[in-house]
Backbone as CSV, one residue per row, in Angstrom:
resi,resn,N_x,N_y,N_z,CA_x,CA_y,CA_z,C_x,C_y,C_z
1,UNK,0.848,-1.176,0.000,0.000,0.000,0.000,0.898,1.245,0.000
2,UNK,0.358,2.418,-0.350,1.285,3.351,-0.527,1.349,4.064,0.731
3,UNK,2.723,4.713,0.474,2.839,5.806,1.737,1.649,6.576,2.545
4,UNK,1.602,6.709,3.391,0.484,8.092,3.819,1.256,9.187,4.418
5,UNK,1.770,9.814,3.705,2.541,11.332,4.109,1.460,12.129,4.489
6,UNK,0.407,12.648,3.730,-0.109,13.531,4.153,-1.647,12.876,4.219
7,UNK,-2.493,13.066,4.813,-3.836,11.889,5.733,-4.910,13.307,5.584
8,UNK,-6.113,12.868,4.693,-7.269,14.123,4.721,-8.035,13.317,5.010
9,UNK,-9.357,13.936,5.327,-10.268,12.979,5.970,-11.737,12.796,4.893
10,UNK,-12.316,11.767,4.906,-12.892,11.354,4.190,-14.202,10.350,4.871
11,UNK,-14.935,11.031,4.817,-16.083,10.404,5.875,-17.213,10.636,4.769
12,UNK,-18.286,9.282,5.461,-19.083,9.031,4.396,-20.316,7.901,5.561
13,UNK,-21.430,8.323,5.019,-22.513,6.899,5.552,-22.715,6.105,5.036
14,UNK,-23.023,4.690,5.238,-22.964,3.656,4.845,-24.456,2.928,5.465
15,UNK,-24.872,1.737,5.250,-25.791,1.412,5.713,-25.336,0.209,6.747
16,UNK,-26.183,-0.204,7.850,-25.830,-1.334,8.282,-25.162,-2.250,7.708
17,UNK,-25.833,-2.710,6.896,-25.572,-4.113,5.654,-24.330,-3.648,5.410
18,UNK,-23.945,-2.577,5.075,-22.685,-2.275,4.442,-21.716,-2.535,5.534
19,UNK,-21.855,-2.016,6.952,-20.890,-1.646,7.604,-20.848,-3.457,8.099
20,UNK,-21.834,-4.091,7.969,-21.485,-5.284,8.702,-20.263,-5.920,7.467
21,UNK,-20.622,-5.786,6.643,-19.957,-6.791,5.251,-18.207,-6.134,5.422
22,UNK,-18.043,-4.848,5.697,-16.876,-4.356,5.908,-16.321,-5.141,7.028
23,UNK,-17.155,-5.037,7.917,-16.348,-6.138,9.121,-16.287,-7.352,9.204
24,UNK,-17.025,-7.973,8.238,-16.406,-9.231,7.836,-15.324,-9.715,7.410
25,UNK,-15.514,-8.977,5.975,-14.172,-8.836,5.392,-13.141,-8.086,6.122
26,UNK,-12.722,-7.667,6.847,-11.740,-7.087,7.621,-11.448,-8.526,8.797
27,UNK,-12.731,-9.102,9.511,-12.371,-10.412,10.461,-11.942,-11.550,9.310
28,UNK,-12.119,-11.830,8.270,-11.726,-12.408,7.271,-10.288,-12.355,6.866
29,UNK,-9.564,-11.181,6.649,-8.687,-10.906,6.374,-7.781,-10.785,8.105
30,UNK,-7.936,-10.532,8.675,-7.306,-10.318,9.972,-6.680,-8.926,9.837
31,UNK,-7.606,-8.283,9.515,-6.954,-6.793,9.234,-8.048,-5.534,10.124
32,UNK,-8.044,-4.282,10.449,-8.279,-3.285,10.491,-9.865,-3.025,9.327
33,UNK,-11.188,-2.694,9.702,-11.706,-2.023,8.641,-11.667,-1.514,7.204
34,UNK,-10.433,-0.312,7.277,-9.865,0.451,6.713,-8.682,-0.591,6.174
35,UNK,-7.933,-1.011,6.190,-7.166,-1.312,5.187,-7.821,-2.783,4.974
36,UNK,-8.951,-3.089,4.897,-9.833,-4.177,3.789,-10.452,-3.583,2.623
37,UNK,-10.980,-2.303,3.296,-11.562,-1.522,1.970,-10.505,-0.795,1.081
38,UNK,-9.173,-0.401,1.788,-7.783,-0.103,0.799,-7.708,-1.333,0.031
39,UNK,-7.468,-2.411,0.569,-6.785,-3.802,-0.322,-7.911,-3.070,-1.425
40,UNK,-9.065,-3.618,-1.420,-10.246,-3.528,-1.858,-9.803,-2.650,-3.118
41,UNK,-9.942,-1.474,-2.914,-9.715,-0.647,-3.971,-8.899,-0.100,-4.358
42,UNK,-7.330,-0.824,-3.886,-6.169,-1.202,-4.506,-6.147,-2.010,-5.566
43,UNK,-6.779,-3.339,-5.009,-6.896,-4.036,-6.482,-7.728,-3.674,-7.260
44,UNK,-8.821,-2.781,-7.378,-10.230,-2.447,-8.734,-9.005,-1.405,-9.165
45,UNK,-8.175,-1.245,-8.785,-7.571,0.033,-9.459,-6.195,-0.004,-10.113
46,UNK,-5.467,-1.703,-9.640,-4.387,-1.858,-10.067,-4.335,-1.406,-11.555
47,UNK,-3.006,-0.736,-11.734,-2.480,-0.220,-12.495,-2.756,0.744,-13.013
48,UNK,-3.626,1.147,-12.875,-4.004,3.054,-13.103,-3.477,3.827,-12.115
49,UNK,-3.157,4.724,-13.120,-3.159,6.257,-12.107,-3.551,6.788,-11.880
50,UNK,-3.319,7.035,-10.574,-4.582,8.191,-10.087,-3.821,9.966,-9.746
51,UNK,-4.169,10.778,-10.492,-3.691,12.043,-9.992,-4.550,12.872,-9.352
52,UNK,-4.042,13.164,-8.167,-4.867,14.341,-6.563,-4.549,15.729,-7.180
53,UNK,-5.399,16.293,-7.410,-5.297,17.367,-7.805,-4.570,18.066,-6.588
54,UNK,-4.102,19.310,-6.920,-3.084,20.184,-5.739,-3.780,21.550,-5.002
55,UNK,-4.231,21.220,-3.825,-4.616,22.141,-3.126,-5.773,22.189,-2.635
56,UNK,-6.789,22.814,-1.570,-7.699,22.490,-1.740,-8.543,23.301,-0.304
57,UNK,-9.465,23.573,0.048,-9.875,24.766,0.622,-9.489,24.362,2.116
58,UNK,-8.893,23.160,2.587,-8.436,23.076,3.728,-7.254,23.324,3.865
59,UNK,-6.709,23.133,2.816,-4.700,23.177,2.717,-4.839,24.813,3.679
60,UNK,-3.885,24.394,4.799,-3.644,25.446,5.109,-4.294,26.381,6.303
61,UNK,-5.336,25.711,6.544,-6.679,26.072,7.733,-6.987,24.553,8.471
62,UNK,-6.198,24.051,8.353,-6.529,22.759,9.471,-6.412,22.663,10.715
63,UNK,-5.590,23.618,11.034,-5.240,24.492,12.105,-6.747,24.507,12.940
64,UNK,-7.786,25.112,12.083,-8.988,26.147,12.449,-10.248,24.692,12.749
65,UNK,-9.950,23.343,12.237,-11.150,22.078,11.874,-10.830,21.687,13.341
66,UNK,-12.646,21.879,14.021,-12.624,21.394,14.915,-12.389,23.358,16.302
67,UNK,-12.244,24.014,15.701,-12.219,24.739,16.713,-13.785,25.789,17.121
68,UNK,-14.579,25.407,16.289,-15.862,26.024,16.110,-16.870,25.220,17.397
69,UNK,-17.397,25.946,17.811,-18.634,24.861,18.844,-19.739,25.237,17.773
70,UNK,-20.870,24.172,17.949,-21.808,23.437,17.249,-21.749,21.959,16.608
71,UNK,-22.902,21.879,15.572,-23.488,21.056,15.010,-22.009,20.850,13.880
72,UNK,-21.556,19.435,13.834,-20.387,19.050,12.911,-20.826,19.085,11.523
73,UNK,-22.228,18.816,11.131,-23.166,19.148,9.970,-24.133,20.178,9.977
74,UNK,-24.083,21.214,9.670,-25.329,21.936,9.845,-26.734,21.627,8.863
75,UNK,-26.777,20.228,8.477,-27.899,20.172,7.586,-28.239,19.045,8.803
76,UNK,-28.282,19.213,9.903,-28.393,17.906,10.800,-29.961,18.702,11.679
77,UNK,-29.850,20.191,11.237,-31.220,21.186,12.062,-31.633,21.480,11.086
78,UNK,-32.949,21.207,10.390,-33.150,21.752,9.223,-33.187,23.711,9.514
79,UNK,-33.354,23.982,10.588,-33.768,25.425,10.636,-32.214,26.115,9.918
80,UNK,-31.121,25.818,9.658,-29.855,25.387,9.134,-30.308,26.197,7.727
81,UNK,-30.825,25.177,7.136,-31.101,25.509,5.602,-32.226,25.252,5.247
82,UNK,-33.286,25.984,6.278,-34.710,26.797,6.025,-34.245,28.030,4.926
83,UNK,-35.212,27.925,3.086,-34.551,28.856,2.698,-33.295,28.661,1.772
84,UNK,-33.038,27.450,1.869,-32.166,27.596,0.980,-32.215,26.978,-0.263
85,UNK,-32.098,27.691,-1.055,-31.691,27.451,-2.604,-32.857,28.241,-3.323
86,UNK,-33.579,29.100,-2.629,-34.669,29.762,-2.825,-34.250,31.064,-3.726
């Protein structure tokens, strides 16, 4: 697997069904969650390249993630985005 020099975060929902099948395959493999779903899409991807584009509205303010009090989603209150797209 490749290096991890630099680690962004990448969060996402899944459904039960999903999250159980991940932990299978991870007790299957005798591995971690996360690097079953790397193997995983290490191999759908062998031999392509993949290029990360450079930069990106956190580069540089990570400093600031996590220093705000509230809601980690604000679409979690609809009163949030009462109004929007109006």
């Amino acid at each position: 697997m490749a290096k991890t020099q630099n680690l962004v975060w990448f969060g996402m929902k899944i459904t039960p069904e999903q999250k159980h099948k991940i932990k299978l395959l991870a007790q299957r493999e005798g591995t971690s969650a996360k690097e079953a779903v790397m193997r995983v899409i290490e191999q759908a991807l062998e031999g392509e390249s993949v290029e990360v584009p450079e930069g990106s509205f956190l580069d540089g303010i990570e400093h600031l993630v996590g220093s705000v009090e509230g809601p980690r989603d604000l679409s979690t209150n609809p009163k949030y985005v009462d109004g929007f797209g109006k």
